[in-house]
C-alpha positions as CSV (number, residue, x, y, z in Angstrom):
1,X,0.0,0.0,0.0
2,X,2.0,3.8,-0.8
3,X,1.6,6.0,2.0
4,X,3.6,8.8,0.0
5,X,3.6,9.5,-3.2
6,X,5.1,12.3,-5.5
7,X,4.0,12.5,-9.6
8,X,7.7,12.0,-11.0
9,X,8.1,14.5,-13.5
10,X,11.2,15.9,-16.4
11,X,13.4,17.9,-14.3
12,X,13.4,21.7,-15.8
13,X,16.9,23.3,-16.3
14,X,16.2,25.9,-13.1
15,X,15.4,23.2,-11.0
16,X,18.2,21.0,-11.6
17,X,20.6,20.5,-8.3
18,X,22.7,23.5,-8.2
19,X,26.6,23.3,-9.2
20,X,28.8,21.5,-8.4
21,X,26.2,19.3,-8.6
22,X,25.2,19.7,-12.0
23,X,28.3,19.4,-14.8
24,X,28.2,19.1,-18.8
25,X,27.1,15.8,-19.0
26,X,26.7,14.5,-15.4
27,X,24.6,15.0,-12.7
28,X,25.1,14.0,-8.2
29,X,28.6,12.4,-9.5
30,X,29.9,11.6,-6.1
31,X,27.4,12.9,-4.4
32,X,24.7,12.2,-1.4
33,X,20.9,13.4,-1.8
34,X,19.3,13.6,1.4
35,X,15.1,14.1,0.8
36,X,12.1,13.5,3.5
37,X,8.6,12.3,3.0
38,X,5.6,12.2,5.2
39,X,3.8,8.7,5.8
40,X,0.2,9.0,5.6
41,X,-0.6,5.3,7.0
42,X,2.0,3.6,9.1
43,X,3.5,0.0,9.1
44,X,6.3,-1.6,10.6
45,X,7.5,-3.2,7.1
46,X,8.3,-0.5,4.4
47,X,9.8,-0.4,0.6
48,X,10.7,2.7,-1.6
49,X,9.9,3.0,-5.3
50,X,12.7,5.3,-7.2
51,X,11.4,6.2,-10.2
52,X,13.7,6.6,-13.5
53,X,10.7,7.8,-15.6
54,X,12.4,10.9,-17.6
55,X,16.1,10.0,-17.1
56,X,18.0,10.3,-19.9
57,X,20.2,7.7,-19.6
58,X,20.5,4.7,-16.9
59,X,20.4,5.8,-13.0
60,X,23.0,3.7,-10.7
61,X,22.2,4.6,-7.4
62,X,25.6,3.2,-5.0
63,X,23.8,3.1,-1.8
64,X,20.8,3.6,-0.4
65,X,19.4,4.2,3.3
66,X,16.2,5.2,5.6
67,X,16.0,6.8,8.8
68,X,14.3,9.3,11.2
69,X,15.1,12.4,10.7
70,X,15.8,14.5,13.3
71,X,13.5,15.3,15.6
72,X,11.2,14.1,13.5
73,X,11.1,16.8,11.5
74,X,10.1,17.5,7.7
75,X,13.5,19.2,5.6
76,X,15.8,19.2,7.9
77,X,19.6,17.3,7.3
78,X,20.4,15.6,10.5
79,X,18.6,11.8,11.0
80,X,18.4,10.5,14.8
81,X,21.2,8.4,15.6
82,X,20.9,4.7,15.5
83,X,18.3,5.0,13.0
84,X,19.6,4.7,9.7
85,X,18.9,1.3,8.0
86,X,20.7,-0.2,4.6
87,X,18.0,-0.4,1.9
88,X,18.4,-3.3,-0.7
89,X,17.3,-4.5,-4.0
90,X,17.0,-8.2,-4.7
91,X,19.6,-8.0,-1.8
92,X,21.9,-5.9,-3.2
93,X,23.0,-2.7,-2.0
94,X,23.3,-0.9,-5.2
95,X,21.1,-0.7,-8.0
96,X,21.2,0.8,-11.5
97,X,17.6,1.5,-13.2
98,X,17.2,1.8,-17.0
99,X,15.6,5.3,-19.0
100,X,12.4,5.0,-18.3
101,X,11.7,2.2,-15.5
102,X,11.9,2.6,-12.0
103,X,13.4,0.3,-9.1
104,X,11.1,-1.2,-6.4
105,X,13.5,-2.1,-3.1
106,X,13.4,-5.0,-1.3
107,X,10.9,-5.2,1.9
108,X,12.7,-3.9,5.3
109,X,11.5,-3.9,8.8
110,X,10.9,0.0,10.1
111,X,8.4,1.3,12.3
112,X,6.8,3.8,10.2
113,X,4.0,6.1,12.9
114,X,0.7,7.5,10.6
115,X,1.4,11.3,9.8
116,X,5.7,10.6,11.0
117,X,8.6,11.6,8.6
118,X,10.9,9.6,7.0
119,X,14.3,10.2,5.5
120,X,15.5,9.4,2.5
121,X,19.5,8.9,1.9
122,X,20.8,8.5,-1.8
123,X,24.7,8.5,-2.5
124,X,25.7,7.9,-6.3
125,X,29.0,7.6,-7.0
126,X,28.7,8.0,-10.5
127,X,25.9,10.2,-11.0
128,X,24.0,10.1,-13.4
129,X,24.8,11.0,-17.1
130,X,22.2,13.2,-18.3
131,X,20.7,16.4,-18.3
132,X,17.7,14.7,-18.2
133,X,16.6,13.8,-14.7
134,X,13.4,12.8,-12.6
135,X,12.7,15.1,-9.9
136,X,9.3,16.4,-7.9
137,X,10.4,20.1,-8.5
138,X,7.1,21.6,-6.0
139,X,7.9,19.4,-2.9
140,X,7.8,22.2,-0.5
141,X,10.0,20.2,1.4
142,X,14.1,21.2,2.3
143,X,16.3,18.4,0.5
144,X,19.8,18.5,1.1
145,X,23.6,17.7,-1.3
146,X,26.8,16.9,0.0
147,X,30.4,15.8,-1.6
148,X,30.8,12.3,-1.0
149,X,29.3,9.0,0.4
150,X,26.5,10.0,3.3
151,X,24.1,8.1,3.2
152,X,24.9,6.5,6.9
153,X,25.8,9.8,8.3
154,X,23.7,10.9,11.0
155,X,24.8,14.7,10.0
156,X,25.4,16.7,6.8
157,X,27.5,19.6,8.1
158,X,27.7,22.3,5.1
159,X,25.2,20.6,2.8
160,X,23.5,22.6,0.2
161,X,19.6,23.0,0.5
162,X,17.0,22.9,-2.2
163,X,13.5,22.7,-2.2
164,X,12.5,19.8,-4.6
165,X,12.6,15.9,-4.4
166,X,14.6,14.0,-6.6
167,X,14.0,10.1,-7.8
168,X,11.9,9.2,-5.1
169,X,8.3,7.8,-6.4
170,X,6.8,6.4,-3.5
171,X,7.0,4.8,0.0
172,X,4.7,2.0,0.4
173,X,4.0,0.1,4.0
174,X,2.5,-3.6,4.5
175,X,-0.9,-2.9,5.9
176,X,-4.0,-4.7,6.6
177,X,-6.8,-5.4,3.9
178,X,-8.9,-2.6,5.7
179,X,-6.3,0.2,4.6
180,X,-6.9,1.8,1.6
181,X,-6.0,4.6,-0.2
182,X,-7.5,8.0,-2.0
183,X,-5.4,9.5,-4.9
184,X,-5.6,13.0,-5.4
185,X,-4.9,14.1,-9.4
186,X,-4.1,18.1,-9.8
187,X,-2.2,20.7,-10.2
188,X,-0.5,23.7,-7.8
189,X,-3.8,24.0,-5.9
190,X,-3.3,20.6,-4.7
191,X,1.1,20.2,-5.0
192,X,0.6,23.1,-2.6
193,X,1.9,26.3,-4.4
194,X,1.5,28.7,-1.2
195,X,1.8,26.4,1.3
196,X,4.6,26.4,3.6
197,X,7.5,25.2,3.2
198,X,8.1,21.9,5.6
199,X,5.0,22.5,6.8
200,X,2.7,20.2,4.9
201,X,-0.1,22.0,5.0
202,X,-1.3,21.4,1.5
203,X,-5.1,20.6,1.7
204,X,-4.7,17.0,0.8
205,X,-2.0,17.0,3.9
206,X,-4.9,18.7,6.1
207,X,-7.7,16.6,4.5
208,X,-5.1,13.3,5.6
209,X,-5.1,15.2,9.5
210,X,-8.7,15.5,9.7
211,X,-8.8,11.4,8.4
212,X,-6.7,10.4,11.1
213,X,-8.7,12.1,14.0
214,X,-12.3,10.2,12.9
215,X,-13.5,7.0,14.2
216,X,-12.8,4.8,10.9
217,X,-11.1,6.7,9.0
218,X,-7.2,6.1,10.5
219,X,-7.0,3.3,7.3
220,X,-7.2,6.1,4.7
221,X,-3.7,6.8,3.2
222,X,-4.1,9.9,1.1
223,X,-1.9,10.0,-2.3
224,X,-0.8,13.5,-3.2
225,X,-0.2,12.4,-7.2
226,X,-0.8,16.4,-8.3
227,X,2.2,18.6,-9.9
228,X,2.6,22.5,-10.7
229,X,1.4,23.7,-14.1
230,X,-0.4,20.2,-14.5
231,X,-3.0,20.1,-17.7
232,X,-5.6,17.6,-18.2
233,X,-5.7,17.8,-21.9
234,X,-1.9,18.8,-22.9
235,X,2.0,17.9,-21.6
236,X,2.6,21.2,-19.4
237,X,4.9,20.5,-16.1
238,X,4.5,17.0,-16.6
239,X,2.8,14.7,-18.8
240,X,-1.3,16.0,-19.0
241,X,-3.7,14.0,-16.6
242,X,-5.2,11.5,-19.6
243,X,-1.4,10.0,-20.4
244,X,-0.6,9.9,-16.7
245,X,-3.8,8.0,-15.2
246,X,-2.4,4.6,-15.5
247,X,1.0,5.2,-13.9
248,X,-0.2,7.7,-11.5
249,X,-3.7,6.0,-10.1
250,X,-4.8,2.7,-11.5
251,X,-1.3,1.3,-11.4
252,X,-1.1,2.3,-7.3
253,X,-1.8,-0.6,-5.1
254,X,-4.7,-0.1,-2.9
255,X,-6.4,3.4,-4.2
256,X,-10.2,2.9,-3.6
257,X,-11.1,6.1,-4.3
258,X,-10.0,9.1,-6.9
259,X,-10.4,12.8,-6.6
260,X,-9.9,14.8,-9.6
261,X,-9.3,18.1,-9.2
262,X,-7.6,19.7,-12.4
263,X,-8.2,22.2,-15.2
264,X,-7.8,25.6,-14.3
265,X,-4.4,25.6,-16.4
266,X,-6.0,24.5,-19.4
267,X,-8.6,27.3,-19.5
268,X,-6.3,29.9,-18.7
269,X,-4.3,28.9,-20.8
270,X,-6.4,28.5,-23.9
271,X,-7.1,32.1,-25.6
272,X,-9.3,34.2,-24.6
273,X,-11.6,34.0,-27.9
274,X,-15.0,32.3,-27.8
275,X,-13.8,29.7,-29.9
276,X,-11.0,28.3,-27.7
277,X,-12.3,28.7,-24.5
278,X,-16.1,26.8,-26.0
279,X,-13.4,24.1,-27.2
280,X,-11.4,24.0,-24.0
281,X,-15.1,23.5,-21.8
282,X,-15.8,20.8,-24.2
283,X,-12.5,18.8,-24.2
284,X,-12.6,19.4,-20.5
285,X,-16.0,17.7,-19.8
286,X,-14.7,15.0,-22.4
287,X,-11.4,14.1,-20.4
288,X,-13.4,14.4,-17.2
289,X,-15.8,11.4,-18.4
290,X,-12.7,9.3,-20.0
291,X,-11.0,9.5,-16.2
292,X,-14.4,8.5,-14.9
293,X,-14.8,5.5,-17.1
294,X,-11.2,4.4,-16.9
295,X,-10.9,4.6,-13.0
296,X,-14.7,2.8,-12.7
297,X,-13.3,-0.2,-14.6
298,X,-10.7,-0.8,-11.9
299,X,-13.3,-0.8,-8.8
300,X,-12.2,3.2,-8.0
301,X,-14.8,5.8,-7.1
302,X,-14.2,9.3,-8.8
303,X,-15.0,12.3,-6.8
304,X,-15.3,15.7,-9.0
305,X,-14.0,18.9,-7.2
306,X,-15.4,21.8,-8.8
307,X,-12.7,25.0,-10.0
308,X,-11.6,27.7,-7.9
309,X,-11.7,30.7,-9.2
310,X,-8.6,33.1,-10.6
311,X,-10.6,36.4,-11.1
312,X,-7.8,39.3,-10.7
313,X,-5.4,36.8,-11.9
314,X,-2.3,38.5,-14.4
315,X,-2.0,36.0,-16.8
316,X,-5.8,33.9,-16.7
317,X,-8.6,36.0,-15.7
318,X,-9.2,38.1,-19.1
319,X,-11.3,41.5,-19.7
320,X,-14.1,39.6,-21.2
321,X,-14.6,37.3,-18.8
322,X,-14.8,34.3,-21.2
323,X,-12.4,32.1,-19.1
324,X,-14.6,32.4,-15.6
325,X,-17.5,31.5,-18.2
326,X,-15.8,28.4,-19.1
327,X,-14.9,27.8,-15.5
328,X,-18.6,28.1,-14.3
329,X,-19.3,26.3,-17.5
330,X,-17.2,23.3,-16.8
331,X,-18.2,23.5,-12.9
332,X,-21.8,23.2,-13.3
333,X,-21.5,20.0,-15.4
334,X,-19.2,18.8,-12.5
335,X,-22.0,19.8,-10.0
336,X,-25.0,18.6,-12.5
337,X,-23.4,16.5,-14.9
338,X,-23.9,13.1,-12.6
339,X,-21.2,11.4,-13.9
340,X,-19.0,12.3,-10.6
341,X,-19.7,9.6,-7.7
342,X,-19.7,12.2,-5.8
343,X,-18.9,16.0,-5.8
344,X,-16.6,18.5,-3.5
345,X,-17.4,21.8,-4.1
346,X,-14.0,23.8,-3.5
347,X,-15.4,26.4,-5.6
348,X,-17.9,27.4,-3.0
349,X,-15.4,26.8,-0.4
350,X,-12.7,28.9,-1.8
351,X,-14.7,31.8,-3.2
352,X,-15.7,35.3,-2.1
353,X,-19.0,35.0,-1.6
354,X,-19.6,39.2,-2.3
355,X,-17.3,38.8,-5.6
356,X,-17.9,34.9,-7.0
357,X,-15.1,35.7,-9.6
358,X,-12.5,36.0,-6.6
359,X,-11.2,33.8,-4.3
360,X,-11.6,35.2,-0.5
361,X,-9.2,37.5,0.5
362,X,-8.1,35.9,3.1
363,X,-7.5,32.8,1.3
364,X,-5.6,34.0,-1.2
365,X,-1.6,33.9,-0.9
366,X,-1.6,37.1,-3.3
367,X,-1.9,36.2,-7.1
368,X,-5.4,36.0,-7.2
369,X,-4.9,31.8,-8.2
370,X,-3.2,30.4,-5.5
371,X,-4.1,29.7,-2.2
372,X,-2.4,30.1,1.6
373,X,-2.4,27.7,4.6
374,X,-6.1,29.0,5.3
375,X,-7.0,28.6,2.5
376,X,-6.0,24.9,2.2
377,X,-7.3,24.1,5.2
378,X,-10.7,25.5,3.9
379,X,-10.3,22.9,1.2
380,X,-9.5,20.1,3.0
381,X,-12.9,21.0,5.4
382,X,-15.2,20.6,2.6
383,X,-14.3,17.5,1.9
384,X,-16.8,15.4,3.4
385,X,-15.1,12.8,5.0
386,X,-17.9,9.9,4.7
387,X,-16.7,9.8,0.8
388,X,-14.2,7.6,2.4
389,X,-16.2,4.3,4.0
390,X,-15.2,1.4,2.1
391,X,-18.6,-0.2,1.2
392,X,-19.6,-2.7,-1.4
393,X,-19.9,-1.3,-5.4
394,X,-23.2,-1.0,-6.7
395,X,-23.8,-4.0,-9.7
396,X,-22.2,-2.6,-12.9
397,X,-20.3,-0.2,-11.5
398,X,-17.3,-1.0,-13.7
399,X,-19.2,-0.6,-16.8
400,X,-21.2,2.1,-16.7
């Protein structure tokens, strides 16, 4: 079962690890990467998943370990002493993974707490050759670089910070057949744009909180699989929602339930004519239906979270207003289209209720799109958190 997951994306040249880090041809040659995740669910028996997706060439990774990190904390460079455990794959220490695959490690015995951190130690002694990498560029979370082998160093005394993760897929626990897990597919709204940094107060990190303080609803791992600049319809910062379903959802182990909030990037940024924006609503509704019909085949309920909105926004919200038309377009099939198993209306949640156009001043982090901690948490509250009872599929379900 994951209980972290980030959507492994093509690293963009200004978030690349900073030099020395980064040469010609070469990239972490003799280096350790130090990164931290947040469990959702806990477990006592763990694996990682190191994903290769958008290397460029093969990725040998030298060495490999897990620990607490300090105090428990998210970003910092320090693990607790005592803690740091070997990782292994097929029982080997090292592991190289071809362009375009990704590595699973071999099961290890580690007392993961629900809602704990985990660190992650990478030392590769060759780097990897390519400028091509796979990274999580929006992780909000403090990952650290150092000369040298590491990875079972309790301290990294003068390493160099950055704020994205880098090969790291998943973390996925041994749980019982009661845990499963909801899948969140987005963009910024949901990687967290505005959030703070080692904070994890992204909504779907709130929304996993609330989760874990309800009778019943401790088994719910919640999979963050959402990325900056994210489209449904077209490759933006990452491969668009339809190409990613498989990889991201129906290929995750245990995801009972989906919820698909995405699209304000393709709207805004589809022109501002009649035409585009009519053909954007329409494509929009489309993709919305294919995710629905894909994810229903597997046994996974889709939940529908309507748009929030961008009005004051520099580069989306346009004179005419034909964007927020397509927005409260494409939201009102969401709301009325019955197609959604459900719906979670973060429009209505987000929104100033004396300027519908706007999000609520004290929700927004300042561009007009984006949202604070508040705001987030706002979010995550109108989820309704009975979406999440496993109970029996109604007959036909998967072909409906």
């Amino acid at each position: 079962m994951p209980t972290w997951t980030a959507m492994p994306q093509l690293t963009e040249p200004g978030n690349m690890p900073p030099p020395p880090f980064t040469c010609d041809d070469r990239v972490l040659a003799d280096a350790t990467l130090r990164q931290t995740v947040r469990a959702s669910v806990g477990g006592r028996r763990i694996r990682l998943r190191v994903s290769n997706a958008f290397g460029g060439s093969a990725l040998p990774l030298t060495k490999v370990t897990v620990a607490v990190p300090a105090g428990g904390r998210a970003g910092v460079s320090a693990v607790e002493a005592g803690t740091v455990r070997p990782v292994t794959f097929h029982g080997r220490a090292s592991v190289t993974i071809p362009a375009g695959a990704q590595a699973v490690s071999d099961p290890m015995e580690a007392e993961v707490p629900p809602r704990s951190n985990l660190a992650v130690t990478v030392y590769l002694a060759e780097g990897q050759r390519s400028a091509h990498i796979t990274s999580h560029p929006g992780s909000r979370t403090t990952s650290h670089l150092l000369a040298g082998d590491h990875a079972d160093a309790a301290g990294l005394p003068g390493a160099t910070a950055v704020d994205h993760w880098y090969f790291l897929g998943g973390v996925e626990v041994w749980a019982e057949p009661s845990v499963a897990a909801v899948a969140v597919v987005g963009d910024s709204l949901s990687d967290g744009r505005g959030s703070t940094t080692n904070g994890n107060d992204r909504w779907p990190d709130r929304l996993l909180d609330r989760l874990q303080t309800r009778h019943g609803m401790d088994g719910v791992a919640v999979l963050n699989q959402a990325a900056g600049g994210n489209r449904v319809l077209n490759d933006g910062l990452g491969p668009n929602a339809l190409a990613r379903l498989d990889r991201d959802v129906l290929a995750q182990s245990g995801v009972a339930w989906l919820v698909l909030f995405e699209g304000v990037n393709d709207i805004g940024t589809a022109e501002a004519s009649p035409a585009a924006q009519k053909q954007v609503a329409d494509d929009l509704v489309f993709a919305y239906d294919q995710i629905v019909t894909r994810a229903h085949a597997r046994g996974i309920r889709v939940y529908g979270a309507t748009l929030t909105p961008f009005g004051g926004n520099d580069a989306y919200d346009d004179e005419q207003g034909r964007r927020e038309r397509t927005r409260q377009a494409v939201n009102e099939w969401i709301r009325t289209g019955g197609r959604f198993d459900a719906v979670i209306d973060f429009d209505r949640a987000a929104r100033d209720p004396a300027d519908t156009r706007r999000l609520l001043a004290a929700y927004d982090v300042g561009d007009h799109l984006h949202l604070n901690p508040a705001g987030y948490q706002a979010l995550a509250d109108a989820v309704p958190a009975h979406l999440f009872r496993r109970e029996p599929l109604p007959p036909g379900f998967g072909f409906a």
